[in-house]
N, C-alpha and C positions, 0 to 999 in steps of 0.2 A: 546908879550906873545900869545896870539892870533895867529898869524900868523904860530906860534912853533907848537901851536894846531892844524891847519888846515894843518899844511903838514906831521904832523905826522901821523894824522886821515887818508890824502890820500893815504899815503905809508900805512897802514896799509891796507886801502881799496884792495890797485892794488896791494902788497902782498897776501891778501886773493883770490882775483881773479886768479891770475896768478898762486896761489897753484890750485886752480879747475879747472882750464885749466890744468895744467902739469898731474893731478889727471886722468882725463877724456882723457888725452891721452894713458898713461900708460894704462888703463885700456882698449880700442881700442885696443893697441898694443896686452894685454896679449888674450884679446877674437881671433883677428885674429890667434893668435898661439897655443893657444887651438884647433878651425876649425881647422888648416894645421895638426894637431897631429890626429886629430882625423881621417880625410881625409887617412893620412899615414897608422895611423894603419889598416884602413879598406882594400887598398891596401897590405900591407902585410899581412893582414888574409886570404887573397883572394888569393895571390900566394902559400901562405902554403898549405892550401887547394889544389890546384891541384897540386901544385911539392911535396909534404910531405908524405910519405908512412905513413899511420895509422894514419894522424893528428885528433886532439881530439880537443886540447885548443892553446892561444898563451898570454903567460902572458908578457908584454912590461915594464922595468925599466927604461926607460931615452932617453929624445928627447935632442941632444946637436946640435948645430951648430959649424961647424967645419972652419977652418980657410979660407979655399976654397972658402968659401959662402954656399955649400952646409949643407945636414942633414944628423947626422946619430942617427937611433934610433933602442936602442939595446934590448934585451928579450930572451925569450926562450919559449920550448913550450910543450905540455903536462903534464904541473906539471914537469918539467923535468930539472933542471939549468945544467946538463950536455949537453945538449940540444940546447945550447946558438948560437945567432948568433947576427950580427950587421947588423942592415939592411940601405944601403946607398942610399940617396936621392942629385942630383947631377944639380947646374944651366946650363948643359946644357939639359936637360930634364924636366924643371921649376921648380925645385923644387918638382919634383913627385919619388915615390919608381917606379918599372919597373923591379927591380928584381935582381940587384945589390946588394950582401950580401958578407961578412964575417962569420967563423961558427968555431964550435967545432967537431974537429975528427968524433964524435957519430955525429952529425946532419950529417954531408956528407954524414954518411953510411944510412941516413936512406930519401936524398932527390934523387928524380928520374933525371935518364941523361936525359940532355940536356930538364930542367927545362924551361915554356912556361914566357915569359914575362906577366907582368899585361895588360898591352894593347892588347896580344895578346887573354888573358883569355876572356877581356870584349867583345873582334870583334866574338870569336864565341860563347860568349852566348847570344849575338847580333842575333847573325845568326841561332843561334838554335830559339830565341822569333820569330824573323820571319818567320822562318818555319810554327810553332804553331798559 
């Protein structure tokens, strides 16, 4: 009887541990995807901003991972859901936005040709800091 007790007791033990462990990963995981979403958005506000005639806001509905490995995270922008686009994050670029979208009719009309990449935006406000 005894014996019954003590390995029940144990399995309970390495039960409850192994929930706090799985617990404390899950939660690593969701934090690190948080950061990359938030990282994202920052990079597409930042391109909107300078490719966007008249950008105001950018309101973002949904970060999904796509079968590729890539991300795509989609939104729209100034109060506007006709406005709509998907903005695509791709592993061979790390997993970063650079300016890779899908859009709605209305959004074309209202982004500037031959729109500057994110990387390209940060090199010359790089170079404009320097200046200064």
């Amino acid at each position: 009887m005894k014996i019954k007790t003590l390995v029940l007791l144990i399995l309970v033990i390495v039960t409850i541990l192994l929930s706090i462990y799985l617990k404390m990963k899950y939660d690593e995981k969701k934090a690190a995807e948080e950061k990359y979403y938030n990282q994202q958005k920052d990079r597409i506000e930042l391109f909107m901003k300078y490719n966007v005639k008249d950008f105001k806001s950018v309101d973002f509905t949904s970060c999904e991972r796509d079968p590729m490995g890539g991300y795509a995270i989609k939104g729209y922008i100034n109060n506007n859901k006709k406005l709509s686009f998907t903005a695509s994050a791709y592993l061979d670029e790390n997993n970063q936005f650079e300016g890779d979208y899908s859009s709605t009719e209305e959004f074309d009309k209202i982004i500037i040709k031959n729109p500057k990449t994110v990387s390209e935006i940060k090199k010359e406000e790089k170079n404009k800091q320097n200046e200064n």
